[in-house]
N, CA, C and O of each residue as an XYZ file, in Angstrom:
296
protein
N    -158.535    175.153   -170.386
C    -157.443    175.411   -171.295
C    -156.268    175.966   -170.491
O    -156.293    176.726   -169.523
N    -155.328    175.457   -171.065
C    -154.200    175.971   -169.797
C    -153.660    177.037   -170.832
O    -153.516    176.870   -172.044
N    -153.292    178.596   -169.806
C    -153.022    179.313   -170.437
C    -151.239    179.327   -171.017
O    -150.387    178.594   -170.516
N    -150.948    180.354   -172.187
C    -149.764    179.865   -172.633
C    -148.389    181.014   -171.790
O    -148.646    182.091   -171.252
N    -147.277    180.512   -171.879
C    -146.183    181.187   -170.322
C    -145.483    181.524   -171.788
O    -145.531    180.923   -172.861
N    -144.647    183.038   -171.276
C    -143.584    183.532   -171.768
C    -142.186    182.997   -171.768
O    -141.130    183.428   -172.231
N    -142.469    182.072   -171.194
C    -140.819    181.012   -171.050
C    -140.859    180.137   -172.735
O    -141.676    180.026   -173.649
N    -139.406    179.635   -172.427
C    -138.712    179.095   -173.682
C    -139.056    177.741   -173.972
O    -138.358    177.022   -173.256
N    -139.737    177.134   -174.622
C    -140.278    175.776   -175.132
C    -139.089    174.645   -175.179
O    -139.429    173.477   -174.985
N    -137.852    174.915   -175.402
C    -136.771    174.425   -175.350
C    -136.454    173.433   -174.115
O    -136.429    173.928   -172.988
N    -136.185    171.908   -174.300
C    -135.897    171.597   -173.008
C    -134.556    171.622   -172.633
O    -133.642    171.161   -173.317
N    -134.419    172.246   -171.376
C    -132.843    172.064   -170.734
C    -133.256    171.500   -169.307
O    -134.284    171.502   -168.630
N    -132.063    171.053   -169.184
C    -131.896    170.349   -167.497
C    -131.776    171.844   -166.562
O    -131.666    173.044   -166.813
N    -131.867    171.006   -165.399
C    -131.646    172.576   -164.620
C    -130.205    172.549   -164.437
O    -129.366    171.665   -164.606
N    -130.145    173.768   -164.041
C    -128.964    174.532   -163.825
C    -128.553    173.867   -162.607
O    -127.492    173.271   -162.790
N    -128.965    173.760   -161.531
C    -128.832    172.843   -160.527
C    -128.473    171.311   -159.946
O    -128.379    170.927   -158.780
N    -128.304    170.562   -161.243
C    -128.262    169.166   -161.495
C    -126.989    168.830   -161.048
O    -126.048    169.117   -161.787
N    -126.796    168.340   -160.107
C    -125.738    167.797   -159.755
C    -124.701    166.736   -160.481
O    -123.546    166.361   -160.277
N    -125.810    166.440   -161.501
C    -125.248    164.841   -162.154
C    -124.988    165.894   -163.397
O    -124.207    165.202   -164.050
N    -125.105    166.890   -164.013
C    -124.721    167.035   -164.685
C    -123.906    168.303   -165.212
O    -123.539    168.547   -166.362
N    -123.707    169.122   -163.907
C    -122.826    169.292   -163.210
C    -121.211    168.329   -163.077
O    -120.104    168.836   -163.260
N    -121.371    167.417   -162.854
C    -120.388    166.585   -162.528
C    -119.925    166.342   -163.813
O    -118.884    166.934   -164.099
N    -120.555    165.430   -164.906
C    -120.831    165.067   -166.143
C    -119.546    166.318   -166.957
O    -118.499    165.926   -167.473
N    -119.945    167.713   -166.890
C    -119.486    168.787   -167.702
C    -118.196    168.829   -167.019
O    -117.256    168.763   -167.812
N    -117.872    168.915   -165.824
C    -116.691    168.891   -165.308
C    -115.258    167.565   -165.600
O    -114.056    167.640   -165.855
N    -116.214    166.486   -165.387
C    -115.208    165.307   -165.611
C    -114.739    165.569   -167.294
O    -113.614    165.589   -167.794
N    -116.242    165.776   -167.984
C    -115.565    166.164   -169.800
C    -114.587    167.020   -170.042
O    -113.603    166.902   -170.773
N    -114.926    167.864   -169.390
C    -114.060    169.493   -169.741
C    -112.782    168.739   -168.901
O    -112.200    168.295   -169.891
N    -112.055    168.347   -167.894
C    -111.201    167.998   -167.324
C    -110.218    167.357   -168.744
O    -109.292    167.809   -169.416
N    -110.790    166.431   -168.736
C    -110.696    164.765   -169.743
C    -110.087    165.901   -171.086
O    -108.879    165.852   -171.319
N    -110.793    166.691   -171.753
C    -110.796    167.317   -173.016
C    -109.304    168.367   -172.875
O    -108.412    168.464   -173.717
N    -109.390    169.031   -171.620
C    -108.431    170.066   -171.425
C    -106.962    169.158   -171.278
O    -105.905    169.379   -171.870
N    -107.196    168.311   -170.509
C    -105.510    167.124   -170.754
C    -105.162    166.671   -171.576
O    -103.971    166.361   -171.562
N    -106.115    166.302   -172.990
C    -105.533    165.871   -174.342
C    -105.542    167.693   -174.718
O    -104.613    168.043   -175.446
N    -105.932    168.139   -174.536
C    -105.550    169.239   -175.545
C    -104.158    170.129   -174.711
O    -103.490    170.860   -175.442
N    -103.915    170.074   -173.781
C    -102.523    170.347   -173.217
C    -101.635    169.358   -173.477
O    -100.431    169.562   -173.323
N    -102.098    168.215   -173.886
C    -100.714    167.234   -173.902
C    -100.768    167.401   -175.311
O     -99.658    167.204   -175.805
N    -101.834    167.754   -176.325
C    -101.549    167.726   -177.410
C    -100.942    169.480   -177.923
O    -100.174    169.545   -178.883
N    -101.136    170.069   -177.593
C    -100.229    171.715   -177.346
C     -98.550    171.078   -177.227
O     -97.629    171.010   -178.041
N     -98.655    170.791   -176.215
C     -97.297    170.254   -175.883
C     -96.375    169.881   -177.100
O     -95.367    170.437   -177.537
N     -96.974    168.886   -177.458
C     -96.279    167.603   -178.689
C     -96.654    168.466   -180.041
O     -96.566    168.023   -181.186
N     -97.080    169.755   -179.685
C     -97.616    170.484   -181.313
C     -98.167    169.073   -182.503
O     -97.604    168.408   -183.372
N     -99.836    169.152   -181.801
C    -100.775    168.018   -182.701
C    -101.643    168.998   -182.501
O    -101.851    169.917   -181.708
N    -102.266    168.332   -183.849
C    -103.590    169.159   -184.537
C    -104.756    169.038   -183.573
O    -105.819    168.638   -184.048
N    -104.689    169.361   -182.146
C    -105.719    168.803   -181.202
C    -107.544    169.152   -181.976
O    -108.588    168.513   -182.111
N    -107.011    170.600   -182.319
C    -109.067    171.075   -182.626
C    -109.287    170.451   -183.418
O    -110.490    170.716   -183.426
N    -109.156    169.607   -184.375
C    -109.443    168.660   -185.364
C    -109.883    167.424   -184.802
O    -110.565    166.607   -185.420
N    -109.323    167.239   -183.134
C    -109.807    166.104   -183.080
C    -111.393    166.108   -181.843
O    -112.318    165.301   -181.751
N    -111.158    167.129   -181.233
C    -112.550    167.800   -180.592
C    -113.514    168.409   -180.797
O    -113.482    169.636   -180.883
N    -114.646    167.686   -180.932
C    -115.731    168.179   -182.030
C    -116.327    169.683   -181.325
O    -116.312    170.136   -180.181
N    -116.832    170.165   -182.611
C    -116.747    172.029   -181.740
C    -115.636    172.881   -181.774
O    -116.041    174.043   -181.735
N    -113.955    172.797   -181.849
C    -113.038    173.345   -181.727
C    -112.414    173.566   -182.515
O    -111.277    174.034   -182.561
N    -113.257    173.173   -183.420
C    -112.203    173.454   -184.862
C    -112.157    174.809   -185.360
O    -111.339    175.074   -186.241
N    -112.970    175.748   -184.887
C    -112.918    176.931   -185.208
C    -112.164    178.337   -184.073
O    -112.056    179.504   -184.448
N    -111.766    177.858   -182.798
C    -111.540    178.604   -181.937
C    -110.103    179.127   -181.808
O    -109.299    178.589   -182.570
N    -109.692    179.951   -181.094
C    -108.553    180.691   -181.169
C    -107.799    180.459   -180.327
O    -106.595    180.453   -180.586
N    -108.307    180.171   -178.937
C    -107.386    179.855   -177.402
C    -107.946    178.001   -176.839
O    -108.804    177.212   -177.236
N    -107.273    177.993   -176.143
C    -106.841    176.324   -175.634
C    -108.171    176.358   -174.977
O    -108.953    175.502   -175.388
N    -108.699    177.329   -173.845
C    -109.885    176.823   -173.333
C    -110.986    177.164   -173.864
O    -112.067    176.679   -173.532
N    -110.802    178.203   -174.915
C    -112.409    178.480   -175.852
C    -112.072    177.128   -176.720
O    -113.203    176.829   -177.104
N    -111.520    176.507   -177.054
C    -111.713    175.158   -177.933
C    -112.370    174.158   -177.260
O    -113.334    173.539   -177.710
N    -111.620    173.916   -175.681
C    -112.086    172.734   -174.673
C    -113.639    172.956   -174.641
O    -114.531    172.146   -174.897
N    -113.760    174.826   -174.098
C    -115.540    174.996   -173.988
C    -116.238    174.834   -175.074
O    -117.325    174.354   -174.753
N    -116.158    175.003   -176.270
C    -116.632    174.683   -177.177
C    -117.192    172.768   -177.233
O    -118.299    172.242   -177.119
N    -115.687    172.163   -177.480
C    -116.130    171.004   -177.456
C    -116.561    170.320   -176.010
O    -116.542    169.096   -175.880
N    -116.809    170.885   -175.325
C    -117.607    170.254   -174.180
C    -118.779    170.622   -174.266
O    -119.422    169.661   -173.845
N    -119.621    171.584   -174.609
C    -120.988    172.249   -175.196
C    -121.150    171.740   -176.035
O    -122.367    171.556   -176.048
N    -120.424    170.994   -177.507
C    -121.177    170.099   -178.485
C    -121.564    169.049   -177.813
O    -122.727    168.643   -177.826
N    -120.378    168.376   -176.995
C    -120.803    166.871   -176.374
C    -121.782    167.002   -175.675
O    -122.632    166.113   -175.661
N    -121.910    168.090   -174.950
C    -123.069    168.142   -173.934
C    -125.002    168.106   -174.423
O    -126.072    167.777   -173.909
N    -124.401    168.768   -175.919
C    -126.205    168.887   -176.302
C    -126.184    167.780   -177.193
O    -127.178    167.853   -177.917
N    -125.298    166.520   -177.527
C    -125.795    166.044   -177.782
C    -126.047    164.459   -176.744
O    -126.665    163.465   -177.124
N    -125.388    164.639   -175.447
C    -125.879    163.785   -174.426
C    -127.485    164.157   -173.818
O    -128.158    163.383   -173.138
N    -127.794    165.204   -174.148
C    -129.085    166.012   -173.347
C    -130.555    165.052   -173.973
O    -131.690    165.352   -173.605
């Protein structure tokens, strides 16, 4: 019988993943330029980034919607 571990049943990638690593960076990049170009032109950007519709500053919206996209690529 294999005995049972105090760790989290939850699967995540590692922290270490290079590919996805990369992945969060190119999004968050991509997300932060429509939402500065959309700042700019005063558009309803958090409406259009899923996750951000509730946040207060330009990059808690981007992090937000890069953490929805992300768990649901996982």
């Amino acid at each position: 019988m294999t005995p049972l571990t105090s760790g989290s049943a939850r699967h995540e990638p590692k922290g270490g993943s290079l590919a996805y690593q990369f992945i969060f960076a190119v999004t968050f990049l991509t997300f932060l330029v429509v939402a500065v170009i959309a700042q700019v032109f005063m558009l309803p950007w958090r409406s259009w980034l899923p996750g951000a519709e509730g946040s207060r500053t330009l990059l808690g919206g981007v992090r937000a919607a890069v953490y929805t996209l992300m768990s649901h690529l996982i």
